[in-house]
C-alpha positions in Angstrom: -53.0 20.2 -32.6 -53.6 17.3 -34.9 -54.6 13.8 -33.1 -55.7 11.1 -34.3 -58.2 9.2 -32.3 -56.0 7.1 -30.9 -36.3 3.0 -43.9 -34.2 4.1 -42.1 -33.0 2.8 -38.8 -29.9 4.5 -37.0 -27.0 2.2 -38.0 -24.3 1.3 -35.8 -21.6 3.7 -35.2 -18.9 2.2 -37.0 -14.9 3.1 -35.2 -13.2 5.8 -37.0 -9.0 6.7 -36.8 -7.4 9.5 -34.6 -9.5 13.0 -35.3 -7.8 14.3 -38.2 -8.9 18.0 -37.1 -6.8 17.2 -33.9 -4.3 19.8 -33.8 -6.1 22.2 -36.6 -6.4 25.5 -35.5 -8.2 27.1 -38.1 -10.8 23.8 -38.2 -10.9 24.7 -33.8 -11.3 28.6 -34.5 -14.0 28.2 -37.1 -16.1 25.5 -34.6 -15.2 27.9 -32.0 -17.2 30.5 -34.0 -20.1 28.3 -35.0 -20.9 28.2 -31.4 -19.6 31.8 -29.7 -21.0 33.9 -32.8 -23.5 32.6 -34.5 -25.5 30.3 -31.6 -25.2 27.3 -33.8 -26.8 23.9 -32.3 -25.3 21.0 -31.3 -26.7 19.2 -34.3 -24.9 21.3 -36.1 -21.9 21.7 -34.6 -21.9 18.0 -35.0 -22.7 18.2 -38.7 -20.0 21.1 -39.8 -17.4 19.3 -37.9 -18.3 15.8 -39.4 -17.8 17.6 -43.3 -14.2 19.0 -42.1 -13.5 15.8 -40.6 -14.4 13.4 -43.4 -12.8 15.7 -46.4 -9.4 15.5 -44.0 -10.1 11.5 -43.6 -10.6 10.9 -47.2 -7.3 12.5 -48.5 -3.8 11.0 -48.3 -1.5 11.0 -45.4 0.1 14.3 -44.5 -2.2 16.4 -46.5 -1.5 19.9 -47.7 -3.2 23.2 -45.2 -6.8 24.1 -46.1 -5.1 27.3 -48.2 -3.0 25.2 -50.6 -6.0 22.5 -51.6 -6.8 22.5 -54.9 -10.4 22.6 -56.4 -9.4 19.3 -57.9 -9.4 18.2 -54.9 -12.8 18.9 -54.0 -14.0 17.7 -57.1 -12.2 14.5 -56.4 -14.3 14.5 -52.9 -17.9 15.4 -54.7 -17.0 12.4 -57.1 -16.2 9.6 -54.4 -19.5 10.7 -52.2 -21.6 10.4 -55.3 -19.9 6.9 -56.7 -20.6 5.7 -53.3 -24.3 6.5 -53.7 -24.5 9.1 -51.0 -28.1 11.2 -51.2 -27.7 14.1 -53.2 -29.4 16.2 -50.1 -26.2 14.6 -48.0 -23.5 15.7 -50.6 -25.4 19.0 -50.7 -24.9 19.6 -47.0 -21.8 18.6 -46.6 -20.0 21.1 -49.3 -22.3 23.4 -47.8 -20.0 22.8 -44.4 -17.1 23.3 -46.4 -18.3 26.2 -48.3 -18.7 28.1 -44.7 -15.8 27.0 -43.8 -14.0 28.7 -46.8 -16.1 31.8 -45.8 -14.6 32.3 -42.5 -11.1 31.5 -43.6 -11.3 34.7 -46.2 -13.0 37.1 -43.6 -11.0 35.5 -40.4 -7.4 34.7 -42.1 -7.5 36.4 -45.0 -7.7 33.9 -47.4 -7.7 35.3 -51.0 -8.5 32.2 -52.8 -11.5 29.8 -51.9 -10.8 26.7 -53.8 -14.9 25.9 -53.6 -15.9 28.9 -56.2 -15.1 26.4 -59.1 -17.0 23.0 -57.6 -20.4 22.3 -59.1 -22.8 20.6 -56.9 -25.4 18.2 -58.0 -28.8 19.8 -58.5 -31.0 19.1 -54.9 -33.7 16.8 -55.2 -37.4 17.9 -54.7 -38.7 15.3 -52.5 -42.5 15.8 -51.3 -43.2 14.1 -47.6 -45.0 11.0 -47.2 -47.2 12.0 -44.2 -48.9 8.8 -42.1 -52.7 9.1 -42.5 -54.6 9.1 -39.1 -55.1 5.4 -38.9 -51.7 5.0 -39.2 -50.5 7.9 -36.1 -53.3 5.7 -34.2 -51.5 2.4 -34.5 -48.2 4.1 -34.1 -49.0 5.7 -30.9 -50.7 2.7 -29.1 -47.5 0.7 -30.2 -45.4 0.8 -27.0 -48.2 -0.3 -24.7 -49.1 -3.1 -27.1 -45.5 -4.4 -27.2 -44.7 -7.6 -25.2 -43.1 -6.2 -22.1 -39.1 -6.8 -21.7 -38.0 -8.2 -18.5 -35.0 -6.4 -18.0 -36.5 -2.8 -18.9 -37.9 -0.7 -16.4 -41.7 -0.6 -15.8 -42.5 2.6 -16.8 -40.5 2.5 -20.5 -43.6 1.4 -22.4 -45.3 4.9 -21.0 -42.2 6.8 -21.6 -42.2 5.7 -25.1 -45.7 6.7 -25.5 -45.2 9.8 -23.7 -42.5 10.8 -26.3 -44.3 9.3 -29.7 -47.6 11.8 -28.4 -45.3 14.6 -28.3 -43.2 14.2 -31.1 -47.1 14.3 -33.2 -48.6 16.8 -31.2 -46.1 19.6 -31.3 -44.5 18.9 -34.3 -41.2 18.7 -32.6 -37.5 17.7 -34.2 -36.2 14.6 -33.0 -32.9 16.8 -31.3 -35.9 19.2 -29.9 -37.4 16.2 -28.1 -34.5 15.1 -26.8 -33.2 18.2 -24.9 -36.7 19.1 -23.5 -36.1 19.6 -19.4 -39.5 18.9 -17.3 -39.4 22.6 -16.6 -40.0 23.4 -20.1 -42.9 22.0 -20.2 -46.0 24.1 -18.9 -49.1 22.0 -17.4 -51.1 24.9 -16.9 -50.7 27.1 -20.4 -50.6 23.2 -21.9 -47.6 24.8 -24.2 -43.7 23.7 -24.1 -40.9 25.7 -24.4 -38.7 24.6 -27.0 -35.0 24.8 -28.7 -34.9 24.4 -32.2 -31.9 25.3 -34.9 -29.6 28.0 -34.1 -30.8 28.0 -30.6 -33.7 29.6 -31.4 -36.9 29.3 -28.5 -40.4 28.6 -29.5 -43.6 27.8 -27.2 -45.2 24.9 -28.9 -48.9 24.2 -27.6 -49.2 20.1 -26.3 -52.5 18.8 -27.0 -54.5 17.1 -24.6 -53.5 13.5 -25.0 -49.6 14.3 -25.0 -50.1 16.0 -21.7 -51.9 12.6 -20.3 -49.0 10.6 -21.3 -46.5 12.9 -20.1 -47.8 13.0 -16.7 -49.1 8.9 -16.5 -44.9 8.4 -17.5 -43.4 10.8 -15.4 -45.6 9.7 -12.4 -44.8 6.1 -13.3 -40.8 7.1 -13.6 -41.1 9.5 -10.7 -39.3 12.4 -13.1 -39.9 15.1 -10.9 -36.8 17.4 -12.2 -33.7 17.7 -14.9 -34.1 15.9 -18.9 -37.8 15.1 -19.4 -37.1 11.8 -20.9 -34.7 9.5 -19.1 -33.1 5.5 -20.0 -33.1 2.7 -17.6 -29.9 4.8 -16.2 -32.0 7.4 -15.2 -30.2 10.1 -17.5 -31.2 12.1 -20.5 -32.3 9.8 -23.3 -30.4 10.7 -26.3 -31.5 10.9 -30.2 -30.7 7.6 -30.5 -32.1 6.4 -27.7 -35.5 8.2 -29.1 -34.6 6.4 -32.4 -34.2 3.0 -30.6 -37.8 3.4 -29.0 -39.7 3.9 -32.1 -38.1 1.0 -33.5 -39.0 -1.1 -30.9 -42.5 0.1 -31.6 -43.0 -1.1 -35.0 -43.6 -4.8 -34.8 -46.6 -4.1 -32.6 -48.0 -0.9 -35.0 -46.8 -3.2 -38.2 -50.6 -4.3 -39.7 -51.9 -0.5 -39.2 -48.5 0.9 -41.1 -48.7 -1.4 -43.4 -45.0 -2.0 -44.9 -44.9 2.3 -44.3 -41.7 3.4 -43.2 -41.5 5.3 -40.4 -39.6 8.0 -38.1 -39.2 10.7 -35.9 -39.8 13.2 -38.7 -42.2 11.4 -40.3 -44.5 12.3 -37.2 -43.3 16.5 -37.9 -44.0 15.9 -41.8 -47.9 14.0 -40.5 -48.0 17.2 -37.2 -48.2 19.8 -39.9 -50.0 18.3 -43.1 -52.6 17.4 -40.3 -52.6 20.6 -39.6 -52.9 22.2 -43.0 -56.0 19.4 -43.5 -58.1 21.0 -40.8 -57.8 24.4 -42.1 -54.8 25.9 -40.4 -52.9 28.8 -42.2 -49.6 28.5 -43.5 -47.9 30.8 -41.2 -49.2 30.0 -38.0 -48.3 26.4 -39.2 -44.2 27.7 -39.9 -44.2 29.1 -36.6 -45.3 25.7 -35.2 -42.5 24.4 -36.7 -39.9 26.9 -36.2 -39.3 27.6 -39.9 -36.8 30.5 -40.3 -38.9 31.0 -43.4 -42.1 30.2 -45.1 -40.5 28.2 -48.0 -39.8 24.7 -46.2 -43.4 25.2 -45.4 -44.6 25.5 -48.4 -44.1 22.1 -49.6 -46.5 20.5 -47.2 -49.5 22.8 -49.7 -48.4 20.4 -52.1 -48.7 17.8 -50.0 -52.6 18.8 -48.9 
């Protein structure tokens, strides 16, 4: 595992109407289906709903069933995302939602005509990570203990938030991954954790040596003994953005060895496997690391390198 030797912040959630998939039965049987049939993650559960959601939210009141929307429609709904200067890799996804959605309708209720056939999505963009260099991971990861101590958090959160930035760069982890990791997926002895990635999918991810310290100075400090791995001040399961919240609080204290670099939960994957690549490891033991259905998402860190 790589170690060193030693943008975008999540944004308020703002308050949204009633759910206009309340009541939808098709919308419920197609979610339904997501998670029975095809093992689909909570993340993306999340995500598919959120594209059904919003294309019913931006329309007019009392809008027509999903079988008698016009493509004009949709082509309506690619042009407001874009004028509002959503990324192209967000528009992307989101008719991708839609686009499955349409699937099921034709094979589940027989749709004949799937208004999506005639909507042309902008081209997605070919974006190249931005890795941290090893000076940077170093000042990153000594962050939380270098932070001036809050009086109101817990004792133990400084090595909590170390415990979880060592991870994150050491096993190349998602930032959903992290956050659903129980303390018996972790494996002291084989120094490997067991992981959930996309579409459910389990991989055993080695933990380097320095992960493993931090991991055992916080849960000793914490006295996590069973249930989520990482816990808040309320002693339950620290969510994504919770993790998110962490690193944030990190930066001030990491900001001179970043230097004005943006940084982020992923950032830390993109850095785990271009380290990786660096010292000579091959491309496919680097997309099982990952968890990459595929070699091609992999392949863009060889550019990278």
């Amino acid at each position: 595992m790589p170690r060193a030797r030693r943008s975008a912040y999540p944004q308020p959630r703002k308050k949204v109407g009633p759910d206009p998939l309340a009541g939808d039965p098709w919308a419920r049987d197609f979610l339904r289906s997501l998670d029975a049939e095809r093992n689909a993650s909570p993340s993306t559960l999340e995500g598919y709903r959120r594209a059904l959601a919003h294309f019913r939210r931006a329309r007019p009141k009392n809008p027509p069933k999903w079988h008698l929307i016009p493509t004009d429609e949709f082509r309506e709904h690619l042009f407001e995302m874009m004028k509002r200067g959503l990324a192209r890799a967000t528009v992307r996804a989101e008719f991708a939602a839609l686009r499955s959605f349409y699937k099921f309708l034709s094979e589940r209720h027989g749709l004949t005509n799937n208004p999506l056939k005639g909507v042309q999505l902008p081209r997605a963009p070919r974006r190249l990570p931005h890795p941290l260099t090893t000076t940077q991971v170093e000042g990153l990861l000594s962050a939380p203990a270098a932070r001036e101590k809050n009086k109101q958090a817990p004792a133990w959160m400084a090595a909590r938030d170390v415990a979880m930035l060592e991870l994150l760069y050491s096993s190349g982890l998602r930032l959903a991954e992290l956050a659903g990791l129980n303390v018996e997926d972790l494996d002291v002895y084989s120094e490997t954790v067991r992981v959930l990635g996309k579409g459910r999918k389990e991989r055993i991810c080695p933990v380097g040596g320095p992960a493993l310290e931090a991991i055992s100075r916080y849960r000793h400090a914490a006295g996590v003994t069973a249930g989520p791995l990482f816990i808040n001040k309320l002693r339950r399961r620290l969510g994504r953005r919770g993790v998110w919240l962490s690193l944030r609080r990190a930066l001030p204290a990491a900001a001179d060895a970043l230097n004005g670099v943006p940084v982020s939960p992923h950032k830390l994957r993109h850095s785990f496997a271009t380290h990786l690549l660096d010292a000579g490891a091959d491309l496919r033991s680097v997309q099982e690391l990952l968890g990459h259905a595929n070699l091609a998402p992999t392949q863009i860190y060889t550019h990278v390198t």
